[in-house]
C-alpha positions as CSV (number, residue, x, y, z in Angstrom):
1,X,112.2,54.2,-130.1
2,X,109.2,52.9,-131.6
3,X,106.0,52.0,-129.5
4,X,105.0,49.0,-128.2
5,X,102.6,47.7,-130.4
6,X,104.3,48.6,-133.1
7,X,105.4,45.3,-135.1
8,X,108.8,44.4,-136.6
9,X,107.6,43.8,-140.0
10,X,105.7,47.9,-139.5
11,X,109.4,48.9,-138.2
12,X,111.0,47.6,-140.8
13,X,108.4,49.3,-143.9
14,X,108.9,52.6,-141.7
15,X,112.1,52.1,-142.0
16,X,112.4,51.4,-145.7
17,X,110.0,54.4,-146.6
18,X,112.5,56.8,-144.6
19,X,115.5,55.8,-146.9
20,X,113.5,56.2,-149.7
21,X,112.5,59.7,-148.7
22,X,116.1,60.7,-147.7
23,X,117.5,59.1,-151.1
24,X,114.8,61.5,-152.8
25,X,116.2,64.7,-150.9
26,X,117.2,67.4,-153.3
27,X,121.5,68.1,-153.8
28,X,123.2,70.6,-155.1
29,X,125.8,69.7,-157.3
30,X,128.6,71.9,-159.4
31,X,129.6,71.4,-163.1
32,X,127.3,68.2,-163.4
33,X,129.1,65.9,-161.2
34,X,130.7,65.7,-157.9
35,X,134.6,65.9,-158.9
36,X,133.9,67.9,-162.5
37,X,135.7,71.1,-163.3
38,X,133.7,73.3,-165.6
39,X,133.6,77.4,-166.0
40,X,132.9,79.8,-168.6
41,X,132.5,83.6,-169.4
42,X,129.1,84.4,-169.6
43,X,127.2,88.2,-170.3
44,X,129.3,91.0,-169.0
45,X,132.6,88.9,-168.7
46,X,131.3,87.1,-165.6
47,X,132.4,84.1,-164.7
48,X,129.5,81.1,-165.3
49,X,129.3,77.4,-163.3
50,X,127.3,74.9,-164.4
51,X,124.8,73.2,-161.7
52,X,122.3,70.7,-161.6
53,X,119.5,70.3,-158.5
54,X,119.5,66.2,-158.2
55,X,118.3,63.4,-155.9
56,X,120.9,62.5,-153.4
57,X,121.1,59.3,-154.4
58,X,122.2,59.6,-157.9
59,X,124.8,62.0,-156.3
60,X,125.8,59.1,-154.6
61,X,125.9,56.9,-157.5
62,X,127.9,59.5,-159.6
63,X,130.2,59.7,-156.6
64,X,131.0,56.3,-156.8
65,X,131.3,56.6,-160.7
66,X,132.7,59.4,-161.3
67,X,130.1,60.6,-164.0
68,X,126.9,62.1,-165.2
69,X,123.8,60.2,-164.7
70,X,122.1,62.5,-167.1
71,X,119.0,63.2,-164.2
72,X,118.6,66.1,-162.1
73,X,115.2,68.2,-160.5
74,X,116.5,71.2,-162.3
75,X,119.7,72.7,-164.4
76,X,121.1,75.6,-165.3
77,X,124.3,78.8,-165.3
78,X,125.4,80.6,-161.9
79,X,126.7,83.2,-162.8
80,X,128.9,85.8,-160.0
């Protein structure tokens, strides 16, 4: 509900600004890309995953794709 004096062309930049922030939101994401397999022995014979920290809307896109976009917030091994 928005209030009253708000205008349409306000609601509509509110709007737009909101997407934007949600398409910037921070996803998890396993060997690179929704859909990839990946796995390897790391130290002490554990087994290591891949994982990259990206925005949710390049998850999205490599969704859709079905590949790396080659852009994430952070990288790196989990290792259990």
């Amino acid at each position: 509900m928005r209030h009253p004096s708000m205008t349409t062309r306000g609601t509509r930049i509110a709007f737009a600004i909101a997407v934007v922030i949600g398409l910037a939101l921070p996803k998890r994401v396993e060997c690179g890309y929704p859909g990839a397999t990946c796995g390897h022995v790391g130290r002490a014979r554990t087994m290591c995953t891949s994982y990259e920290i990206e925005p949710l809307g390049l998850y999205l896109i490599e969704l859709v794709a079905q590949r790396d976009v080659g852009f994430a917030y952070e990288s790196g091994d989990d290792c259990r």
